[in-house]
TORTOR-435358 format. One line per field, with one value per residue (C-alpha): residue number from 1; residue in three letters; x, y, z. Coordinates in steps of 0.02 Angstrom, whole numbers. Layout:
# residues N
dose [NUM|...] .
mardo [ALA|...] .
x [X|...] .
y [Y|...] .
z [Z|...] .
This chain:
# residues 84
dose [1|2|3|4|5|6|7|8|9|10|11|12|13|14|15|16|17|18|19|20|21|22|23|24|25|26|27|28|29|30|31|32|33|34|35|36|37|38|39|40|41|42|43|44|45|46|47|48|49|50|51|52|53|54|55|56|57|58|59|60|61|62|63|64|65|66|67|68|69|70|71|72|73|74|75|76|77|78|79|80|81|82|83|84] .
mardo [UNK|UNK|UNK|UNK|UNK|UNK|UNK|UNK|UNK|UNK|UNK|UNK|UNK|UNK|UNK|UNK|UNK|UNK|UNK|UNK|UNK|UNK|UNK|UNK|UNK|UNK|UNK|UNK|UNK|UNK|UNK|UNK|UNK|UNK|UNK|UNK|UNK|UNK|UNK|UNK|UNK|UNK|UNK|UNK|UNK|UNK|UNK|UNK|UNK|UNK|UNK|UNK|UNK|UNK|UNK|UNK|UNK|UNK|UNK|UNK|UNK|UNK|UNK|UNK|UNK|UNK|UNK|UNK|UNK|UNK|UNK|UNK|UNK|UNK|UNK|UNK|UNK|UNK|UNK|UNK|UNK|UNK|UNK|UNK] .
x [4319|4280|4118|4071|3989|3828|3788|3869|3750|3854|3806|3736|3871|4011|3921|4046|4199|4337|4353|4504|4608|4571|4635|4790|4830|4808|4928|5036|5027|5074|5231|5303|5250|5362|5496|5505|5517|5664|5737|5692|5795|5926|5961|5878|5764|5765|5737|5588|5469|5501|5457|5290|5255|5239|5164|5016|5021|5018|4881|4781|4765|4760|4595|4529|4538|4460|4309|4288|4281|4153|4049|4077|4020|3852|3848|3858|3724|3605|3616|3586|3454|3366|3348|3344] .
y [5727|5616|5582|5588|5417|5468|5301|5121|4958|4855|4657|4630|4504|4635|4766|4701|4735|4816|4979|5044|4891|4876|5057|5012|4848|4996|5099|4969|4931|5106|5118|4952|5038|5190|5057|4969|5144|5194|4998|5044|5191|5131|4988|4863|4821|4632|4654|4779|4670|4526|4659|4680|4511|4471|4610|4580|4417|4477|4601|4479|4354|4489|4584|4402|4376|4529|4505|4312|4354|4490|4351|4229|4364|4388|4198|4201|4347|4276|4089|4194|4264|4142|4205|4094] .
z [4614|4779|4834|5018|5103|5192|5255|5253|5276|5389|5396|5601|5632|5603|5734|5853|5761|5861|5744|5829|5839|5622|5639|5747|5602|5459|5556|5586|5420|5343|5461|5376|5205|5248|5301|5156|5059|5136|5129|4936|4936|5020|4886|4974|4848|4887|5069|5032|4946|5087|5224|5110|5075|5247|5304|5195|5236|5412|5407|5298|5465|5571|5497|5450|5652|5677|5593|5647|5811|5774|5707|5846|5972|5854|5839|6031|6071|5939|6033|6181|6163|6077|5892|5759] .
């Protein structure tokens, strides 16, 4: 049985994060997943697990960016307005 979240603490430097561009990447994401499944079922095995590989790869850099340029802007507003 699943648990609801009522509340998530989110660290101030990732305030900034573009939530529905981590979405779109997810979605993104799930589409190769689908591909790959039907690569699998085609017989494709081999070609399959490369399509993964580097899609997690992919989405690996592409969150990472996400979330240092969420703490760049922080980095930026906190210089900015003077907080130490």
């Amino acid at each position: 049985m699943s648990r609801k979240v009522k509340s998530v603490r989110v660290p101030r430097e990732l305030e900034s994060l573009d939530l529905p561009a981590l979405v779109r990447e997810c979605e993104s994401y799930l589409r190769d997943l689908e591909s790959a499944t039907l690569l699998k079922v085609q017989g494709e095995k081999q070609a399959a697990e490369a399509l993964l590989r580097a899609r997690q790869a992919d989405l690996g850099r592409r969150l990472g960016r996400l979330v240092w340029e969420a703490r760049v802007r922080y980095g930026r507003h906190k210089e900015d307005s003077g907080e130490q």
